[in-house]
C-alpha positions in Angstrom: 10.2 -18.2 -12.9 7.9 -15.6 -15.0 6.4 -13.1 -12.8 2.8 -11.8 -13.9 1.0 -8.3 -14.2 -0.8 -8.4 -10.9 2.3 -7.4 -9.2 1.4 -3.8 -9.5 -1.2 -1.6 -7.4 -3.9 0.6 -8.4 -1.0 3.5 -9.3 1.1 1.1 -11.0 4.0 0.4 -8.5 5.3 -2.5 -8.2 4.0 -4.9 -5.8 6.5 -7.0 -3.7 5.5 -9.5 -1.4 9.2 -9.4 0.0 8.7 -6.1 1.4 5.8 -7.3 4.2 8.6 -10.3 5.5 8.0 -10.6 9.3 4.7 -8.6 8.6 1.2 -10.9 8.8 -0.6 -10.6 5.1 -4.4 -10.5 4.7 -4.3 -11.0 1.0 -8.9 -10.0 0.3 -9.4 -11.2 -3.4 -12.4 -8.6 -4.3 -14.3 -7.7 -7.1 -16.7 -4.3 -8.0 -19.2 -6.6 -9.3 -18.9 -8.3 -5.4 -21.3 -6.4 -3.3 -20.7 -8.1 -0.1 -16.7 -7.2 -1.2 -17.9 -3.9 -1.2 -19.4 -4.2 2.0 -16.1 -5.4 3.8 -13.9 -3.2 2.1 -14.5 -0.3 5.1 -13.5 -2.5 8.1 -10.1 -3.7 5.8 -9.3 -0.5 6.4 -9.9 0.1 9.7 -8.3 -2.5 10.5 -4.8 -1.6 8.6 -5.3 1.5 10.3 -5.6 -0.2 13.7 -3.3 -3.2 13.5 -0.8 -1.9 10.5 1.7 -0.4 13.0 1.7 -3.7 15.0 2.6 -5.9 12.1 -0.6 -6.5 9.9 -0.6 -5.8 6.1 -4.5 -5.8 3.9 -3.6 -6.4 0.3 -6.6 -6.4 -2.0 -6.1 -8.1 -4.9 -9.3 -6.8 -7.7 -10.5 -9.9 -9.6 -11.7 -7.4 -12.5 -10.8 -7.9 -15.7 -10.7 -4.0 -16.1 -8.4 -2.2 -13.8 -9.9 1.0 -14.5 -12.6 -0.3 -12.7 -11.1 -1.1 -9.5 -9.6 2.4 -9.9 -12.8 3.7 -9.9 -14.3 2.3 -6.9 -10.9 2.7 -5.3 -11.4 6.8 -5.9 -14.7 6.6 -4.5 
């Protein structure tokens, strides 16, 4: 099975799905161009910070072409 680019984050670890096993995934495909993305981005996470230690893992995945500017918004 190939594996493809997207399996890194925004500082260029690797990304494993494996890791979260047991955990309950909210996988929020996003974009910067998205404003309404924008919009939710805030109560993702809250809501890692609320739920994360009970079992609930946020994984935004950036449907830019440019990863530099998911990086951008991601520092802001």
């Amino acid at each position: 099975m190939r594996r493809s680019s997207w399996r890194t984050d925004l500082e260029n670890r690797k990304l494993d799905l494996h890791a979260y096993r047991g955990k309950v995934i909210l996988l929020d495909f996003w974009a910067t161009w998205c404003a309404a993305c924008q919009l939710e981005i805030p109560r993702f996470v809250a809501w890692q910070s609320q739920f994360g230690p009970r079992g609930l893992q946020i994984i935004g995945i950036s449907m830019d072409d440019d990863p530099a500017l998911a990086r951008k918004l991601y520092k802001r």
